[in-house]
N, C-alpha and C positions, 0 to 999 in steps of 0.2 A: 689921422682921423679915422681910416677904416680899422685900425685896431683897436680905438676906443669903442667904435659901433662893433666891434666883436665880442669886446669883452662887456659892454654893455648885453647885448646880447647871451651869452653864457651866464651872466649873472642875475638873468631875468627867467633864465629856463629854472634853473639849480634852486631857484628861489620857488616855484613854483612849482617843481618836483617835487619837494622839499616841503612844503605846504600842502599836497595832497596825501600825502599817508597817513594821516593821524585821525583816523576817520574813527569812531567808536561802533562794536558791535552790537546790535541790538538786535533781541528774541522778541517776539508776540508772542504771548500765551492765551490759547483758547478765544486771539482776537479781543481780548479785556484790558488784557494788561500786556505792560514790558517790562522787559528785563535787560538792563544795558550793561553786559560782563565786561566791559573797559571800566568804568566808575563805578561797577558796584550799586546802580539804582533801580527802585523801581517807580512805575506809573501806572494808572488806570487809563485806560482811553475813553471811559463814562462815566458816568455817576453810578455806584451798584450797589446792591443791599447787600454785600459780603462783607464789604470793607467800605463803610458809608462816611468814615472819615480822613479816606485819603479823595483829595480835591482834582479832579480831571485833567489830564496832561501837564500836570505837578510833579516832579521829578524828584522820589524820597530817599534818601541814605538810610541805612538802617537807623539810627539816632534818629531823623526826624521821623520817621515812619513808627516807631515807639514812643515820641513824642505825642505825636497826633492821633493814635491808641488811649494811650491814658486820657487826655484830653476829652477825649469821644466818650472815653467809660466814666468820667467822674461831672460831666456835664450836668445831668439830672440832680446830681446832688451839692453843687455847687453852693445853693442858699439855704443848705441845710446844717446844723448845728451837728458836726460829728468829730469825735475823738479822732485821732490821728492811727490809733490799732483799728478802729473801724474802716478809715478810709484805705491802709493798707490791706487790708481783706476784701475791696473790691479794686483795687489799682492792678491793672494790670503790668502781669512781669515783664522783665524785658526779654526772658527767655519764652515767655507765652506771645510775643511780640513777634520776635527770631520765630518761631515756632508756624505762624501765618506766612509769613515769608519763605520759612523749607517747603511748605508744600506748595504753595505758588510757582517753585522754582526747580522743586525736585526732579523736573526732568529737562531741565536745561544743561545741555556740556557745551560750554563755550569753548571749549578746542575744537569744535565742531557744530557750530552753531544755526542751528534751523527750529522754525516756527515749530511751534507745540499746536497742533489741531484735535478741533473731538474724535 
């Protein structure tokens, strides 16, 4: 009996050893935004006129965050009659997307990772 409550025990620690590591690291930047260099995400922490189509403590991959870009840019002209060369000339890139996101980010090193302040 006390070597089942033993290994009972050892198998309750190892367990929950073992479940505390996998913690992801996450940067604040300027207090707006995060940046979570385990996943590769980011977020806003409010509503903001820079980036007014990513939605408040919404966690975006690069793909939905260029999703949600285009989205925002092609709104207004949704119910309007346009050729498909027209709306490619205001669709935004995905490298103009990525490109929001470098500077957002540019001074994050996640091998060492600490808040970005003004």
């Amino acid at each position: 009996m006390k070597n089942i409550k033993k290994l009972s025990l050892i198998i309750l620690l190892s367990v929950s050893i073992t479940s505390c590591g996998g913690s992801d690291v996450i940067v604040q930047i300027y207090g707006a935004y995060e940046y979570n260099c385990t996943t590769d995400e980011y977020r806003v922490l409010s509503n903001n006129m820079i980036l007014p189509f990513m939605k408040k403590n919404k966690w975006y991959t690069k793909e939905e965050f260029h999703e949600a870009h285009v989205e925002h840019a092609l709104e207004p002209y949704k119910n309007l009659p346009m050729s498909d060369s027209s709306l490619a000339k205001i669709t935004p890139t995905r490298e103009m997307s990525e490109a929001y996101l470098g500077e957002m980010t540019k001074d994050i090193d996640c091998e060492n990772p600490q808040d970005i302040k003004f």
